[in-house]
N, C-alpha and C positions, 0 to 999 in steps of 0.2 A: 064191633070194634076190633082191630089186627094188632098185633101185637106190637109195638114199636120198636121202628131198629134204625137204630146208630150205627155210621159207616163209619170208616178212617178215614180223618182226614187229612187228604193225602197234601203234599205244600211240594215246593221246587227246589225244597236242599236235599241234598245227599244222602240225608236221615228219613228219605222220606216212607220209609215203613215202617219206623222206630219212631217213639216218641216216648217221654216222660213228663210229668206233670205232678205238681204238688197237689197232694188230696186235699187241700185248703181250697184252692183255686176254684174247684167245683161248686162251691156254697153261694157264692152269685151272681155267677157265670148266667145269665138268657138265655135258654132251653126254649127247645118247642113240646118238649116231653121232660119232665122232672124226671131228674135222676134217682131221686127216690121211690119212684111208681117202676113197677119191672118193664122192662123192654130187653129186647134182642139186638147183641153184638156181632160185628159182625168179621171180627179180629181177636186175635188173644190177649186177654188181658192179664196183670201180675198185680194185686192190692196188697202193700206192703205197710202193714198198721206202727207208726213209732210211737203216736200217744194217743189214749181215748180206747173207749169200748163201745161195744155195742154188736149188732145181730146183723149179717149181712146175707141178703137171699139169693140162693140160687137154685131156678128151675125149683120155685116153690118149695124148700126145704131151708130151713135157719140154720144159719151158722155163727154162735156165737165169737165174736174176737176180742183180742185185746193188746198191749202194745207186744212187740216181736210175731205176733199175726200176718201170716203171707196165705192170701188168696188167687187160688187162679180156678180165671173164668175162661170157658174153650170159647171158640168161635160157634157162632150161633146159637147159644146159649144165654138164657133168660134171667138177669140179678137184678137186684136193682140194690143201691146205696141204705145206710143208715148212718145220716148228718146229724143225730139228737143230741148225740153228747160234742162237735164237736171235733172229729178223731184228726190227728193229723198222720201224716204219711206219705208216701210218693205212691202214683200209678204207672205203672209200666204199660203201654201199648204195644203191637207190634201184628204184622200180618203174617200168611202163608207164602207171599213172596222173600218177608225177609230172612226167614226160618230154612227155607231152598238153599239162601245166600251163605247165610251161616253152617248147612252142611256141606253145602260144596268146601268151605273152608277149612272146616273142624268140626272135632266132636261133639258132639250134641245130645242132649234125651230126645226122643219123638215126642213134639208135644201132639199126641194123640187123643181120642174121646174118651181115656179111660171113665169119663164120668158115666159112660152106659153101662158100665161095670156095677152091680151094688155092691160091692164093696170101695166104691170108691167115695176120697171125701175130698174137697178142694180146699181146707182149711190145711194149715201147717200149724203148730205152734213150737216154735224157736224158745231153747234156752237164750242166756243171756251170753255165751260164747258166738255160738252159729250167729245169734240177730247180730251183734256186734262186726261177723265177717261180715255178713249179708248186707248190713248196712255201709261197711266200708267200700265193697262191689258199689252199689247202688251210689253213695254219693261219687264215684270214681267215674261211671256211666254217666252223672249229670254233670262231670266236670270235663269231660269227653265232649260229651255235645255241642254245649256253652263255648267249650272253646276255639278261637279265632280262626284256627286250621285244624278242625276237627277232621279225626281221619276213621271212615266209617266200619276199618279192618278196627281198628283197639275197640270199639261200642262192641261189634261181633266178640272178640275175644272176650271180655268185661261179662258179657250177659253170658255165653259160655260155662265160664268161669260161676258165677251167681246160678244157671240153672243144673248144674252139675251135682254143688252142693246140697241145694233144695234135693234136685231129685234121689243123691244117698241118703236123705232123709225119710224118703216116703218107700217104703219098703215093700207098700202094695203093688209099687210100678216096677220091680225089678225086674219083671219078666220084659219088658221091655230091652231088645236088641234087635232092631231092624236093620239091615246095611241102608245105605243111602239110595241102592236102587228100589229096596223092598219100600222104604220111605214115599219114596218119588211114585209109586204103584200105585201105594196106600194114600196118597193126596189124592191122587186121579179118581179114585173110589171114592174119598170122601165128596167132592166139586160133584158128583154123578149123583153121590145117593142124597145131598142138599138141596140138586137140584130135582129131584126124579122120583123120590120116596110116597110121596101122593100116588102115583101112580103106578107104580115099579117094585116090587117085594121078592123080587127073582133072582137069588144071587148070580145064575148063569150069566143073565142078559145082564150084570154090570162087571162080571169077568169079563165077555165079548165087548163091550165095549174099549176096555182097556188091554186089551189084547193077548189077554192075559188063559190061564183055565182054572178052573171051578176049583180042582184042589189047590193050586198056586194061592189063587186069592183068600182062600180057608187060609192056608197057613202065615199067610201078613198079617190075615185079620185077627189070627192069634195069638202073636209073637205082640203086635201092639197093643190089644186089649183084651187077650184070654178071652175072647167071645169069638166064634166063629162067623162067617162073612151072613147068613141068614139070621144069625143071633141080635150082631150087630145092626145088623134091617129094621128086624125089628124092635130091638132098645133104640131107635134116636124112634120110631113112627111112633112107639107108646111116649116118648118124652115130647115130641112134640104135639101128640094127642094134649096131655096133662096143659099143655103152654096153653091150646087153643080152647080147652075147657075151662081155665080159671080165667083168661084175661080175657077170651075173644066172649064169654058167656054164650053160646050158641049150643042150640038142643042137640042131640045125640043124629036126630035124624040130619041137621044138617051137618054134621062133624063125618059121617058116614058117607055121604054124598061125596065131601068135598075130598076125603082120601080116598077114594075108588072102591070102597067095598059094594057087595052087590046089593044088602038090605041092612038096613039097621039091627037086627039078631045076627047076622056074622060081626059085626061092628062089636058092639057089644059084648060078644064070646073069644074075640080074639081079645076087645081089652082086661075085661075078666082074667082072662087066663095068663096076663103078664103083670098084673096088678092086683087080684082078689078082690076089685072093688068091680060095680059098674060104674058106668061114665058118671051118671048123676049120684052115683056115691061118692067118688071122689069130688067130684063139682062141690059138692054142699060144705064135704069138709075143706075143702081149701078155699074157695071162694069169699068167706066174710072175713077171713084172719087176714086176707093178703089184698083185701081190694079195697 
C-alpha cells in the first residue's frame, strides 16, 4: 500500500493557491482517503484549533492540541486529522507558487523543512492575547476572500502579517534569514531532492543542478534549517523511510531496493545510524498505534 496524497485543489479564481476552510467542513465532506488515516500533502498547510482537543499526527509522532492550537504541516509531509472530539477551527492551505508570490511582494518567514531538524515541533500553543491577534488576521483573510472584489495583494499582506507573528513565536526558527534569492535557490533544491532522493544522496550533483557550488548550497541549507545540504539529504530520505515503513508495511529488503542502496546491511546501517532503531524496530513500534 503507498502512501496517500492529497493535491491542491487548484479552481480559476485569483486565489487559486490560497485557500481556507472551516475544520467542520472536513467531518463529511466524501474522501477517497479518510482524513483521519495518515496521507501525504502536497502543499503547506496552517491548523488553527478555536475549540475542541485532541492529538493530531505528524510524520508519526503525536501532537497533542487544544483551542489557541496553530499547526503547521510542510509540503510532503505525512498527518492525518483527529475529528473524536469534534474541534472546530479554520485550515489554511496554500502552495510553493503562492509563497514565490508573496516574497516577491514582502516579507515573509521561509517556510522551510525545519521539521528535519529534531528539535523542531509543528505545534504552537498561543496565549489568549496572540490567539485573539491570530484569530482576528485569520477571520480578516476569510473576509478577504469571500469578498465580492477580492484583491489577492491584502490575502498576501493578511497572511504576511499572521505568519510573521507565529514565526516570533517559535524561537527554534530564528536562525532563519534567507534573502529572496537564497529562498528561490532553496526551493529549486527542495523540487530536486522531492524528486530525486530515491536515488540521489550527493549534495554535489543537486548543487550542479541548480547552478549553484557545494559550499553556496551548504550555506542556504544552513541559514534555513541549521542542517547542512548532505545533512538535510539525508533527514527528509530517514523521514520518508519511517512514512514507507509504517503505512506502506514493506520488508526492509524491499525498502532497500526501492531507495537505491546496494544491499539490505548498508540499508539498515545507514537507518540505524540516523535513528538507533533498525527498520523493523521502528516498524513494530509504530505500526499498531498508528495503523
Amino acid at each position: 500500500m503507498n502512501i496517500p496524497e492529497i493535491g491542491f485543489r487548484h479552481s480559476n479564481f485569483e486565489q487559486a493557491e490560497f485557500e481556507m476552510i472551516d475544520l467542520e467542513s472536513l467531518y463529511n465532506r466524501q474522501w477517497n482517503h479518510s482524513p483521519e488515516k495518515p496521507h501525504r500533502v502536497t502543499f503547506f498547510m496552517l491548523l488553527y484549533i478555536e475549540q475542541g482537543q485532541g492529538v493530531h499526527m505528524v510524520d508519526f509522532e503525536e501532537y497533542p492540541f487544544s483551542s489557541g492550537s496553530f499547526i503547521f504541516v510542510q509540503r510532503e509531509q505525512v498527518h492525518s486529522f483527529d475529528f473524536s472530539s469534534k474541534p472546530k477551527g479554520k485550515v489554511v492551505l496554500f502552495t510553493q507558487d503562492f509563497l514565490d508570490r508573496v516574497h516577491a511582494n514582502m516579507r515573509l518567514p521561509n517556510y522551510t523543512p525545519t521539521h528535519l531538524n529534531s528539535h523542531h515541533t509543528p505545534l504552537v500553543q498561543l496565549n489568549d492575547h496572540d490567539s485573539n491577534r491570530c484569530q482576528t488576521l485569520i477571520g480578516e483573510i476569510h473576509n478577504e476572500l469571500t469578498h465580492a472584489k477580492s484583491d489577492p495583494l491584502i490575502v498576501m499582506y493578511l497572511f504576511s502579517s499572521l505568519s510573521l507573528i507565529l514565526h516570533r513565536l517559535r524561537p527554534e526558527l530564528r536562525h532563519d534569514k534567507l534573502s529572496y534569492e537564497q529562498s528561490s535557490k532553496f526551493a529549486r533544491f527542495l523540487d530536486l531532492l522531492f524528486e530525486h532522493f530515491k536515488k540521489v544522496r550527493d549534495a554535489n550533483w543537486y548543487a550542479n543542478q541548480i547552478n549553484t557550488t557545494y559550499k553556496t548550497l551548504n550555506q542556504v541549507c544552513k541559514l534555513a534549517t541549521d542542517l547542512t545540504a548532505k545533512q538535510l539529504i539525508d533527514a527528509y530520505t530517514v523521514v520518508e523511510i519511517k512514512r514507507n515503513l509504517v503505512v506502506s508495511n514493506i520488508n526492509t529488503q524491499q525498502i532497500a531496493y526501492e531507495f537505491g542502496f546496494e544491499d539490505a546491511s548498508n540499508f539498515v546501517k545507514f537507518f540505524k545510524k540516523h535513528t538507533q532503531l533498525t527498520p523493523s524496530q521502528f516498524q513494530k513500534a509504530y505500526l499498531k498505534p498508528i495503523l
